[in-house]
VEXLOTI-182632 format. One record per residue: x, y, z of N, C-alpha, C in turn; residue in three letters. Coordinates in steps of 0.2 Angstrom, whole numbers, plus 5000, padded with zeros to 4 digits. Layout:
BEGIN
XYZXYZXYZALA ...
//
This chain:
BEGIN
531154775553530654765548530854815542UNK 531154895544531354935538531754895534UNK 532254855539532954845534532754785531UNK 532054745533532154695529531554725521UNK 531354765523530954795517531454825513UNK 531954855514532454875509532854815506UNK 533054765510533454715507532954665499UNK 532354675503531754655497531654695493UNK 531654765490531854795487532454795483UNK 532854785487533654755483533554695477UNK 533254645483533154595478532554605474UNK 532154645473531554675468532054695461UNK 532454735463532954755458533554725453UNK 533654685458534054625455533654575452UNK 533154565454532654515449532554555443UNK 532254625443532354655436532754645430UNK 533354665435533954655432534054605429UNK 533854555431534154485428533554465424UNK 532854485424532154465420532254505410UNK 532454585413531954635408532454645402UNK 533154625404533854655399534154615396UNK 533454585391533954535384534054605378UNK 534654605373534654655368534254675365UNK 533954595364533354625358532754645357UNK 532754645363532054675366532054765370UNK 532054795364532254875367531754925372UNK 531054885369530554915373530654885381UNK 530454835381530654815389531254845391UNK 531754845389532254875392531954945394UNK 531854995389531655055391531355055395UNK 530655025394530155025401530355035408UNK 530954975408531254935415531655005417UNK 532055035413532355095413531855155415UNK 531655165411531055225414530555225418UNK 530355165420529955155424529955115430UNK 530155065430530155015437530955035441UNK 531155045436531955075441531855115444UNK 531755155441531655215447531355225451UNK 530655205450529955175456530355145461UNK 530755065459530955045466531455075470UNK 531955145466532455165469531955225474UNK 531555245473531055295474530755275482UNK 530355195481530355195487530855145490UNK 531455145489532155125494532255195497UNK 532155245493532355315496531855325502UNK 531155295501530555315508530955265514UNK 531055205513531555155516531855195520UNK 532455235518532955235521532855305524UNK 532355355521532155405527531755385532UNK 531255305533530955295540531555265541UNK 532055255540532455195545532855265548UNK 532955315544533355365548532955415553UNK 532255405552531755415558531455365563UNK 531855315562531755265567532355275571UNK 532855315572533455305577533355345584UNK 532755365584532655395591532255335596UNK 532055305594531655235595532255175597UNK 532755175593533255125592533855125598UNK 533955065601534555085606535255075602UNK 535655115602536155115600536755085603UNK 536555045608536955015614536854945612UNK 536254915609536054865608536454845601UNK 536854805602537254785598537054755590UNK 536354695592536254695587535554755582UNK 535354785586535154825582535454875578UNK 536054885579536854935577536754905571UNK 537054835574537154805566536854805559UNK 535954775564535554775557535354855554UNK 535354905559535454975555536154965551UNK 536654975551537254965546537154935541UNK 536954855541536854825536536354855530UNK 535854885534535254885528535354985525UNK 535655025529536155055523536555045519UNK 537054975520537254975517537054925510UNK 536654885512536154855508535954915500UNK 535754965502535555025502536055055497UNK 536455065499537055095495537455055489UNK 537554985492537554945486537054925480UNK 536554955481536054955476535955015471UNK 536355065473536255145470536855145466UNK 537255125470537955145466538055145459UNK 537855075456537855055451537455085444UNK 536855145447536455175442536755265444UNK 537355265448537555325448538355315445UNK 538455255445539355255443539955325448UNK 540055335443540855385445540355465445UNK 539755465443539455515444539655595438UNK 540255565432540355615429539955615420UNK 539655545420539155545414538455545417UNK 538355555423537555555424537155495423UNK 537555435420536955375419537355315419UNK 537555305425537955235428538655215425UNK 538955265419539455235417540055275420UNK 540655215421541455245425541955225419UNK 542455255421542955215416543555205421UNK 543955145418544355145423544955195425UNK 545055255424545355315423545155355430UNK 544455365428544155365436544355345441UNK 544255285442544555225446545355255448UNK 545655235443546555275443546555325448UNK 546155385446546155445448545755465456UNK 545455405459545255385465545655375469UNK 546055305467546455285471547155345472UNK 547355365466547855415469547755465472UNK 547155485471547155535479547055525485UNK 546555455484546555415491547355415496UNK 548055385488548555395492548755425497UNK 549055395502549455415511550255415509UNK 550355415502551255425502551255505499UNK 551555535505551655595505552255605502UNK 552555555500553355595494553255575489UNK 552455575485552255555479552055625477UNK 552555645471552655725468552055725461UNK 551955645460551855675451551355615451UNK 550955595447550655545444551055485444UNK 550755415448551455385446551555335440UNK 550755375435551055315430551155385423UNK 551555435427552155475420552555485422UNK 552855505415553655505414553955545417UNK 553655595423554055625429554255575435UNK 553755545435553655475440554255425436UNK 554255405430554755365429555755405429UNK 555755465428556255485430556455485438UNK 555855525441555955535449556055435452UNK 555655395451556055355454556355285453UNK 556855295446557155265443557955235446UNK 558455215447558955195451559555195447UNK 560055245447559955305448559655355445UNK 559255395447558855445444559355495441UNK 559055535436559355605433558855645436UNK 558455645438558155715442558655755445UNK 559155755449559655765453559955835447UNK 560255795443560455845439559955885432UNK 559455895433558955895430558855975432UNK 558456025428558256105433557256065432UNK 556956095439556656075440555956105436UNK 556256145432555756165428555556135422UNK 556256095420555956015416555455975419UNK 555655955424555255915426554455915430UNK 554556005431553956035436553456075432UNK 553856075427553656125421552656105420UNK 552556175418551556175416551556115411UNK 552156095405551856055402551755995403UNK 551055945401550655895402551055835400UNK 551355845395551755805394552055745400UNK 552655825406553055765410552455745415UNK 551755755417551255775422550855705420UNK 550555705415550055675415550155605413UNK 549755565413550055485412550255455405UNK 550655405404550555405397550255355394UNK 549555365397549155325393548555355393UNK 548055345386547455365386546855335392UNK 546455355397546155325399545355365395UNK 545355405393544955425388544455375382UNK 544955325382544655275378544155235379UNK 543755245372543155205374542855135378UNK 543555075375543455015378543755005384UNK 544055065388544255065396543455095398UNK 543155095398542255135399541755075400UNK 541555075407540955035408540355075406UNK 540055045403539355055402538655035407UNK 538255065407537755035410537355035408UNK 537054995403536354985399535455005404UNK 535754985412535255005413534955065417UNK 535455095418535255165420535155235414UNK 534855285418534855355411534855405417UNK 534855465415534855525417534455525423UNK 533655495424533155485428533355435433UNK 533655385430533855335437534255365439UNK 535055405438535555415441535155475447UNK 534855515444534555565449534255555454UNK 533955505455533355445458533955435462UNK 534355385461534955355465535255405468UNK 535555465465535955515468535755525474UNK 535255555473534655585478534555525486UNK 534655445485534555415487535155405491UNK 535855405489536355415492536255485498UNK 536055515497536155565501535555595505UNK 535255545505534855505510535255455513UNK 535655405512535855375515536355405521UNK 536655445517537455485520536855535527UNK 536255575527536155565532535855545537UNK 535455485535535355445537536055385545UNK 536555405541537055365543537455425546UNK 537155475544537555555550537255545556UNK 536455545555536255555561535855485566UNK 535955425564535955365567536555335569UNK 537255365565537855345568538255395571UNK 538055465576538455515576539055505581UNK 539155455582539755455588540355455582UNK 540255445575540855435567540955495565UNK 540255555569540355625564540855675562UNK 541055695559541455755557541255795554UNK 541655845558541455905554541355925547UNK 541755905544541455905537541055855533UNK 540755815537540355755536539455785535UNK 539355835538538855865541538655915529UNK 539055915528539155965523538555915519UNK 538255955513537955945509538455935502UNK 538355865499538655855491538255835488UNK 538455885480538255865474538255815471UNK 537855805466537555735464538055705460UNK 538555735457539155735454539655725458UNK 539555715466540155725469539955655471UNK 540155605470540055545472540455505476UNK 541355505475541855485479541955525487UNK 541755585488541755595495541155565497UNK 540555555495539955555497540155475500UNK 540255425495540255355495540855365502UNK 541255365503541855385508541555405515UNK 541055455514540855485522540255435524UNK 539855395519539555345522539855275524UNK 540655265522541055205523541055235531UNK 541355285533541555335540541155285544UNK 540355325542539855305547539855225548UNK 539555205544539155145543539955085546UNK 540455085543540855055542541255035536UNK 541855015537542254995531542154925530UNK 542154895538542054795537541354805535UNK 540654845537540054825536540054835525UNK 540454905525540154895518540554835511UNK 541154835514541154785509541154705509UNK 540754665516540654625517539854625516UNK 539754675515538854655510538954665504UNK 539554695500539754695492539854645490UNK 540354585494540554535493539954485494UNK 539454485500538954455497538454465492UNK 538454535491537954555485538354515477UNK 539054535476539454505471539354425467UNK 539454405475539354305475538454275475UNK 537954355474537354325475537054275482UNK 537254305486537354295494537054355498UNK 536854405495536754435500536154425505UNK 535754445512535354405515535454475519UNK 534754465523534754535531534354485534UNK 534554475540535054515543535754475539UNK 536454485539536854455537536954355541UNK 536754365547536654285552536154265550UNK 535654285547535154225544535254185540UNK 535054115543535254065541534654055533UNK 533954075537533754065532533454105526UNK 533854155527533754185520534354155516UNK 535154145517535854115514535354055510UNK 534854015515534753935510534353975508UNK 533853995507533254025502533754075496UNK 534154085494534554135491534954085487UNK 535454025492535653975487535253915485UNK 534653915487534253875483533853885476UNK 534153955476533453965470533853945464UNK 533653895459533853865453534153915449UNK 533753965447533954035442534554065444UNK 534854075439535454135437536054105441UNK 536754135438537154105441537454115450UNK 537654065451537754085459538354095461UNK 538854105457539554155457539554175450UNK 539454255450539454285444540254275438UNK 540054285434540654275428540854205427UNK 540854165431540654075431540154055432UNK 540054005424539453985422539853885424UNK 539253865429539353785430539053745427UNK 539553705426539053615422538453605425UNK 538153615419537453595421537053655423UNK 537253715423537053765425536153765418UNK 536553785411536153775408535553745407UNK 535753675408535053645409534553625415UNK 534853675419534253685427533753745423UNK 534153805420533753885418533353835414UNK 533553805409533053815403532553775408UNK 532653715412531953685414531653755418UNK 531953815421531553845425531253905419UNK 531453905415531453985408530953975405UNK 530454015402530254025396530753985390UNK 530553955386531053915380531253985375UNK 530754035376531054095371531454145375UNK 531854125382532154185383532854165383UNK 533354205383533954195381534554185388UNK 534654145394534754145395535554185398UNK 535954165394536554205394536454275392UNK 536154305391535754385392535654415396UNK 534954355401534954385408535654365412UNK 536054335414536454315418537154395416UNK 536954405411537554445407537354495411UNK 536754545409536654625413536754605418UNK 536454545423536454545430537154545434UNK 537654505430538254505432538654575431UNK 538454625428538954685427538554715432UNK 537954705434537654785438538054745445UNK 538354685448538754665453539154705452UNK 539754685447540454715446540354775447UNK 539854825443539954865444540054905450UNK 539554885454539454905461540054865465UNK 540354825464541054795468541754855468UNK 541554855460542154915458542254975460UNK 541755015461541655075462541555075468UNK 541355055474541355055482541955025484UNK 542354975481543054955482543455015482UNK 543455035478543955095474543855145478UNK 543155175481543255235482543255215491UNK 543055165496542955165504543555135505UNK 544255105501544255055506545055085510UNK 545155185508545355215511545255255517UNK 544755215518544355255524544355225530UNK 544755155531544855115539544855165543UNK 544855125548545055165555545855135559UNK 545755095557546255065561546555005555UNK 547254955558547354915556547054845553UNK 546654835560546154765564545654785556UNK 545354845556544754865552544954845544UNK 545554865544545654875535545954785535UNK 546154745538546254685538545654635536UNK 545254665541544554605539544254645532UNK 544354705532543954715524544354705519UNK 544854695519545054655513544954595511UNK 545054575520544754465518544254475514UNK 543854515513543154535507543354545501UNK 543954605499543854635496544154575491UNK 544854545492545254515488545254455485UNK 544654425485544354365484543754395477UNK 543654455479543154475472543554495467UNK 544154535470544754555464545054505460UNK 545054435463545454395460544954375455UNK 544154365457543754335452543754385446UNK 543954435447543954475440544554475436UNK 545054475440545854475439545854405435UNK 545554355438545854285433545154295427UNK 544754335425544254305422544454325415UNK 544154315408544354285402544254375401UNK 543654405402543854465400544354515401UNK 544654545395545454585398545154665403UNK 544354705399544054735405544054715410UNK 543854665412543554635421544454645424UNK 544854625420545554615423545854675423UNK 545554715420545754805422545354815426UNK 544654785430544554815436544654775442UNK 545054715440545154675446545754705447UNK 546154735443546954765444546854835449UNK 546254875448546054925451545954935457UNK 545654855461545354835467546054815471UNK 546254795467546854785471547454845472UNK 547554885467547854935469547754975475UNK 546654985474546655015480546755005487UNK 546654925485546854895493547454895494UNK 547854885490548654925492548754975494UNK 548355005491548555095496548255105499UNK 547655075504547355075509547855045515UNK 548355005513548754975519549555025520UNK 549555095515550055115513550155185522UNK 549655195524549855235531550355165537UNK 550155105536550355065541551155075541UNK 551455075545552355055546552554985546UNK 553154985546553554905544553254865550UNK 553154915558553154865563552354835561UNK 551854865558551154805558551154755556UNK 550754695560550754615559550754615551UNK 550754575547550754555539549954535540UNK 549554565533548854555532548854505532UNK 548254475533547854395534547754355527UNK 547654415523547554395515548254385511UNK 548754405513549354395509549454335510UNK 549654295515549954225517549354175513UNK 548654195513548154155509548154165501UNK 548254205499547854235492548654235486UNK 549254265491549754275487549954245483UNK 549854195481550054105476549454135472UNK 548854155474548254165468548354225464UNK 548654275468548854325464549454345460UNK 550054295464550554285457550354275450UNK 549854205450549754165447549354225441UNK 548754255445548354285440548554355437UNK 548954375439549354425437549754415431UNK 550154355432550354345427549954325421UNK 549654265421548954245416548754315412UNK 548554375418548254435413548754465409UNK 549354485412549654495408549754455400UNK 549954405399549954375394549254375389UNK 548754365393548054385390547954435387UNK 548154495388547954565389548454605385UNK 548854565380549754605380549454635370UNK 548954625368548654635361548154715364UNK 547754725370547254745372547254825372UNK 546754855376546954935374547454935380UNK 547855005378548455005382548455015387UNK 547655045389547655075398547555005401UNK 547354935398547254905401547854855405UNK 548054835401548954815401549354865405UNK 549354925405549654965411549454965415UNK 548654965417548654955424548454875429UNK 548554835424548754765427549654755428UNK 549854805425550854785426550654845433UNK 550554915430550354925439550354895445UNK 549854885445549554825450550054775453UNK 550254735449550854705450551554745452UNK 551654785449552354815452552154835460UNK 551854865457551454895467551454825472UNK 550954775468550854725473551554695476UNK 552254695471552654665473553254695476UNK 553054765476553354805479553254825489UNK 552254805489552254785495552454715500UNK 552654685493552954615497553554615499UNK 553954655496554654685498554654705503UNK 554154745505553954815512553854755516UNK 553354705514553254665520553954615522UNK 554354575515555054545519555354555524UNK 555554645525555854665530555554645537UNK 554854645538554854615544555054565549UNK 555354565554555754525558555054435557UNK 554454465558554154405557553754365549UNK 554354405545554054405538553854335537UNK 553354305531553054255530553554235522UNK 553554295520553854285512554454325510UNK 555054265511555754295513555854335507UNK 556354395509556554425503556954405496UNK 557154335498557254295490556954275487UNK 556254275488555654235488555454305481UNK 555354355486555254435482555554425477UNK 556154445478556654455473556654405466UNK 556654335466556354305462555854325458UNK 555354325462554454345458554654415456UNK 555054485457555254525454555654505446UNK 556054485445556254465442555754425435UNK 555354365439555054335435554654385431UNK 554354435434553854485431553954515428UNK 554754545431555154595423555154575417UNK 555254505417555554465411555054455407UNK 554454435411553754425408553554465404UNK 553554535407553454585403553754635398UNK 554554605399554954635394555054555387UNK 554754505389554454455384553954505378UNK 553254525382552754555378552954615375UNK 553554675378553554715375554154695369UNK 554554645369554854635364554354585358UNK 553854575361553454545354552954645352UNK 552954665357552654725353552954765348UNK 553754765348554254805346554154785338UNK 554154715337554154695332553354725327UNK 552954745328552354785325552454855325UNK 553054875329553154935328552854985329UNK 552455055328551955085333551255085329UNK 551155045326550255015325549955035330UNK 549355025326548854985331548955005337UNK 549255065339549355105346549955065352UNK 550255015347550954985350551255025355UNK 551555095352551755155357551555165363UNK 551055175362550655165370550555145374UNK 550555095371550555025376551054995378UNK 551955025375552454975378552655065382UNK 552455115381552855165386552355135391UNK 551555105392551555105398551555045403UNK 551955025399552154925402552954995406UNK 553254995403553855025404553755065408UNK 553255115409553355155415552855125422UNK 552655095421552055065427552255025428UNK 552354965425552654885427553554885427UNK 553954875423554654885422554954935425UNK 555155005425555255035427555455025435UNK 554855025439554855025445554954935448UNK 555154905444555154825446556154825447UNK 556254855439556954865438557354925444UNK 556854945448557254995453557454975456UNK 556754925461556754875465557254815465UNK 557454805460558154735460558654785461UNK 558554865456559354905457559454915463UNK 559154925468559254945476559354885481UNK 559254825477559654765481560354745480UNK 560654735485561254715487561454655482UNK 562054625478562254585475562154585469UNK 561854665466561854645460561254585458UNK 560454615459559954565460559754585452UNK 559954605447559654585440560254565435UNK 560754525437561054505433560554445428UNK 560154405431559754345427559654395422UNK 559054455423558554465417559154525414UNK 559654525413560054565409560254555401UNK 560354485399559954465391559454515390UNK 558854475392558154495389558054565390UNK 558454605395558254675398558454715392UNK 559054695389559454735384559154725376UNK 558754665377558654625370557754675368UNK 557554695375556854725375557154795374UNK 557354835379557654905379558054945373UNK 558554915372558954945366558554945359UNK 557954925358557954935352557454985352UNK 556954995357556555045361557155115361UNK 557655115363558155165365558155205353UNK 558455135351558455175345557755185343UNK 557255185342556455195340556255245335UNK 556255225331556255295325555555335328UNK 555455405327555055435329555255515333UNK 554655565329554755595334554055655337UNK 553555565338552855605343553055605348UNK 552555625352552555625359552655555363UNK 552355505358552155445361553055395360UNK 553355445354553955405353554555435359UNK 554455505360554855525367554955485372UNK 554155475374553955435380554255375379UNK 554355345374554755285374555355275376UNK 555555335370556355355373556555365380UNK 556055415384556355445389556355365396UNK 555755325394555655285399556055225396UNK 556355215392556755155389557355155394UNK 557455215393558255235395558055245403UNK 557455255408557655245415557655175416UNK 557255145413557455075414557955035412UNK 558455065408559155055406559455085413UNK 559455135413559855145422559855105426UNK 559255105428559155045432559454985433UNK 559354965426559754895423560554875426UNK 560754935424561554955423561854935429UNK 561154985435561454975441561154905442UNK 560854875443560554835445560754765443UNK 561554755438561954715436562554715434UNK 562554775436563554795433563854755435UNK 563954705437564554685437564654655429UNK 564154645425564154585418564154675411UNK 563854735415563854755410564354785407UNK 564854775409565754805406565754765399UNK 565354715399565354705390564654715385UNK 564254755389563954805384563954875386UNK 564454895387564354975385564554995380UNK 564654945374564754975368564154975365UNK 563754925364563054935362562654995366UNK 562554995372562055055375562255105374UNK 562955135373563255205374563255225366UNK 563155175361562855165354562255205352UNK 561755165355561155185354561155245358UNK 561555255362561155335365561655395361UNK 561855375357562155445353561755435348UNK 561455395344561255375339560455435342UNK 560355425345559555445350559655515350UNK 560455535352560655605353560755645346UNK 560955615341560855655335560155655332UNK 559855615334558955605331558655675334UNK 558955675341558455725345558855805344UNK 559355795341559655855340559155885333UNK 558955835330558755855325558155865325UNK 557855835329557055855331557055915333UNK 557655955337557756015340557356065337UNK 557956055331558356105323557656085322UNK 557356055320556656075317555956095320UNK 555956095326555556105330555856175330UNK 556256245329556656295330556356325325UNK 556556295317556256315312555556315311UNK 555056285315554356295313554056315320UNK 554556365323554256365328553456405330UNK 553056415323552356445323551956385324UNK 552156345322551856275325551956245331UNK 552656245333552556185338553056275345UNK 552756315345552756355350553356355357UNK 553956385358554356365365553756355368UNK 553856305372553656265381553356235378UNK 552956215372552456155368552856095373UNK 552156065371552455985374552955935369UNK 553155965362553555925359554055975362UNK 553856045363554956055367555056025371UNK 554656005376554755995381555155895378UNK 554755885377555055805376555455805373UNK 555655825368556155835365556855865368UNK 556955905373557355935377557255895382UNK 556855855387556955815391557255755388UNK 557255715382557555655378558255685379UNK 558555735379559155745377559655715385UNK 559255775389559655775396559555725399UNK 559055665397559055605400559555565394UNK 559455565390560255535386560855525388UNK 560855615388561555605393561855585399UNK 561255615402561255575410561555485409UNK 560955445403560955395403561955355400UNK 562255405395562855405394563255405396UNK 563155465402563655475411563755385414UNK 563055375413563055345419563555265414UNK 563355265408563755205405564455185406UNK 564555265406565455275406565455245411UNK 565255265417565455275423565355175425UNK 564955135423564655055425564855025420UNK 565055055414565255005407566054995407UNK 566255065408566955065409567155065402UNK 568055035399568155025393567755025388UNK 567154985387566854965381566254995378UNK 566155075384565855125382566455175379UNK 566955185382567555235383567755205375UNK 567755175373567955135365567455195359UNK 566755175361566255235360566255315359UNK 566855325364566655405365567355405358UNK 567755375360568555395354568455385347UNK 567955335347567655315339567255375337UNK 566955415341566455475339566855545340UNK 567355545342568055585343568355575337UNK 568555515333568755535326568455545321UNK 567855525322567455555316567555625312UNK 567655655319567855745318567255785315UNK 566455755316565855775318565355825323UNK 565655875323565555935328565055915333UNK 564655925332564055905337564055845340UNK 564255775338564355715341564755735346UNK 565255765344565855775348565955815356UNK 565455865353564855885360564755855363UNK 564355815361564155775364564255725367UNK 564755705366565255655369565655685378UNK 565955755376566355805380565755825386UNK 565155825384564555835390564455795392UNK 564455715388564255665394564855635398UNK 565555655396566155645398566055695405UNK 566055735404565755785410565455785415UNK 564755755411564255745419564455675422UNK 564855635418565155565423565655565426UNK 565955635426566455675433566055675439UNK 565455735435565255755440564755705445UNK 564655655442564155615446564355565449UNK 565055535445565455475448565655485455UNK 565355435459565555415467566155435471UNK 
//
């Protein structure tokens, strides 16, 4: 009876939400905000203290009462989350940066040194890499430059908002999560850990959300997300008849972000003729995502086993794709998110575990919709576009991890193919960006297709046997090379440089056999890059009250060098004659410092040639 009184409260909430939040109506809003929100979250939190004083009454043996306890916490949880968000503004808004920064700590790869979407991560794992020859204090060094991502997620239009939470509701919800967590401590104590037992602040929202996945479960909470998402939610989850009473009601939409034929003229026969309704469906539909986003991202590293993290993705991966194929380039940065983390929730398993149940089902849908957003999304802010190439390099990186399997589903040609298709696809969008030049925050956006998408795709073909990127060798040099030459010398133009050129490595390796007839173009453009950077040095020397040794422009500036050369080394050594043509033409010049610079990269292609 608690948990069906919380679930009516759920839906108390969700009718608000979708009643009191047309724009133009400011006073309702406010009201609904200051008033009736917090009232219902208020008494959800009396809810969920008698359901956690109901567990001395409750047999914990008896199956189905386990259950409806689990459900109607999580019931519970999915209602709060969405007026607390990431817990770092105080009033329901995340941004997907957050997100980022969740799942990477989530990570179980223990030889992930650096962030993997910056430019230490694109030197460290490029094919063949310069870190080797590299002093580790370039690469390890305090400045943020090599460390931190090269993209802003800072940016306003990566930022969810929440119109209907403030200060008052978030506190109200905080408060009510933590209630939950012990509620779920002390009704589920057979999950307890020791550090489960700890008291957190109302800012601390990712371990909070984590220790009540522990308790409660991982299938139970995002198998009530997924219902609450699709407007399906019901308690106990086996009622039949709550499911018909839920899809029977005419109002609002019944799979959010798709509006059906005919939809409109059901509402209006059931609406007021002066309410607006694509208004109500609009707030109603973002307090879902937002709650799908933030609970995805932050439990779904929390399985216990294999069996566990398999059925909770059959949940999870069906809501990422409804965001990943949907018209907005936001929504497609949070379905890119959903899926990363489900990625790294499968990253403790080894080669021997069976192949998830969602790949052989879903993997034609998320070819499909990864590409789509790509294409969509190639004009959009930069962190958006980054972590959709992301998402996809990762995703196709775990389909390679799965090939090897004796019982693989999705042969490694199969792979290799869709890698390929995806470099190209996106060394398309960076050669239409090239041409705008660094606009409009252009720079940003191709370093982070380049280090997040391309970079790590093009490693992946370089470390297959036969020479797997001869196809995209045209387009690879026709995107790269003019990147490699880039006038500039910000931060944002380094990053260009520095990640142009591991993706040129890569390249090299990953089709030599055709590249003996460009090392005169590549080993062109990298002296051209070397005297630019020599000269960024010399000026950066002379105002050094400005740009101070160890600044982030020394640093990039001095990393652009030593990856040049590295990338020179490696031409002589893969291009053979038609670089070596290069180094004699800059030999008679009789140009002192090109000449150096010839004599260094002749040097390190001794010392690194096999």
């Amino acid at each position: 009876q608690i948990g069906g009184i919380i679930y009516g409260i759920s839906q108390d909430i969700s009718h608000w939400m979708s009643k009191t939040m047309p724009s133009d109506d400011i006073n309702a809003t406010n009201k609904t905000k200051d008033k009736v929100f917090p009232c219902l979250l208020r008494l959800l939190g009396y809810c969920v203290t008698l359901l956690s004083s109901s567990q001395g009454i409750m047999d914990v043996n008896n199956k189905s009462d386990l259950t409806a306890f689990k459900e109607a916490l999580s019931i519970a949880t999915v209602i709060c989350v969405p007026f607390v968000g990431d817990g770092t503004f105080k009033s329901g808004k995340f941004s997907i940066g957050t997100l980022m920064d969740w799942i990477v700590e989530n990570s179980k790869d223990e030889t992930k040194i650096c962030n993997p979407m910056s430019i230490a991560a694109a030197l460290k794992y490029c094919s063949p890499s310069p870190y080797s020859v590299m002093d580790d204090s370039d690469l390890m060094s305090s400045s943020s430059f090599m460390q931190r991502p090269v993209i802003d997620w800072s940016a306003r239009s990566v930022n969810f908002i929440a119109p209907w939470s403030d200060c008052l509701g978030f506190r109200t919800a905080a408060g009510v999560l933590k209630q939950i967590h012990t509620a779920s401590v002390i009704g589920l104590p057979s999950r307890m850990n020791a550090h489960d037992g700890n008291e957190h602040s109302s800012t601390d929202i990712l371990p909070l959300l984590q220790s009540i996945s522990r308790h409660v479960g991982v299938q139970v909470i995002t198998s009530t997300v997924r219902a609450f998402f699709y407007a399906r939610l019901s308690y106990p989850s086996n009622s039949v008849s709550n499911v018909s009473d839920v899809a029977s009601k005419p109002v609002g939409s019944y799979i959010p972000l798709v509006r059906r034929i005919g939809d409109e003229k059901r509402e209006l026969e059931n609406q007021k003729p002066d309410v607006d309704t694509s208004d109500l469906t609009k707030e109603h539909n973002r307090f879902r995502v937002s709650a799908a986003t933030l609970i995805f991202c932050a439990v779904l590293s929390q399985h216990s086993s294999f069996k566990a993290c398999d059925s909770a993705l059959s949940d999870v991966i069906p809501v990422a794709l409804t965001l990943l194929d949907d018209v907005q380039s936001f929504h497609q940065g949070l379905g890119a998110a959903i899926i990363l983390s489900a990625i790294e929730s499968l990253s403790p398993f080894g080669p021997d575990t069976p192949t998830p149940a969602f790949v052989a089902k879903f993997n034609p849908f998320l070819t499909s919709a990864f590409e789509t957003a790509i294409q969509h999304s190639g004009r959009e802010e930069a962190s958006l576009i980054t972590a959709i190439c992301f998402a996809q390099s990762k995703w196709i990186h775990y389909l390679s991890t799965l090939s090897q399997h004796p019982n693989c589903i999705i042969p490694q040609a199969t792979v290799n193919a869709l890698a390929r298709k995806a470099t190209a696809d996106m060394m398309h969008r960076v050669i239409n960006q090239v041409q705008f030049g660094g606009r409009d925050g252009n720079d940003e956006r191709i370093a982070g297709m380049l280090v997040a998408g391309i970079n790590p795709l093009l490693a992946l073909l370089a470390n297959l046997p036969d020479a797997a990127s001869i196809e995209i060798t045209r387009v690879g040099l026709s995107a790269l090379l003019p990147l490699i030459g880039w006038c500039g010398s910000s931060l944002e133009s380094h990053a260009i440089h520095i990640s142009s050129m591991t993706c040129m490595l890569s390249l090299m390796n990953g089709a030599y056999p055709i590249m003996t007839k460009h090392g005169g173009k590549i080993l062109t453009e990298v002296m051209l890059l070397l005297d630019r950077s020599d000269k960024d040095t010399a000026y950066l020397s002379e105002t050094n009250s400005d740009f101070p040794c160890g600044s982030d422009n020394h640093t990039a500036a001095n990393v652009t060098v030593k990856v040049a050369l590295y990338c020179g080394a490696v031409s002589l050594i893969v291009c053979g004659e038609s670089a070596e043509a290069v180094i004699q033409h800059v030999k008679s010049t009789n140009l002192q410092k090109p000449i150096d610079r010839c004599r260094e990269i002749c040097d390190l292609s001794k010392k690194i040639r096999p």
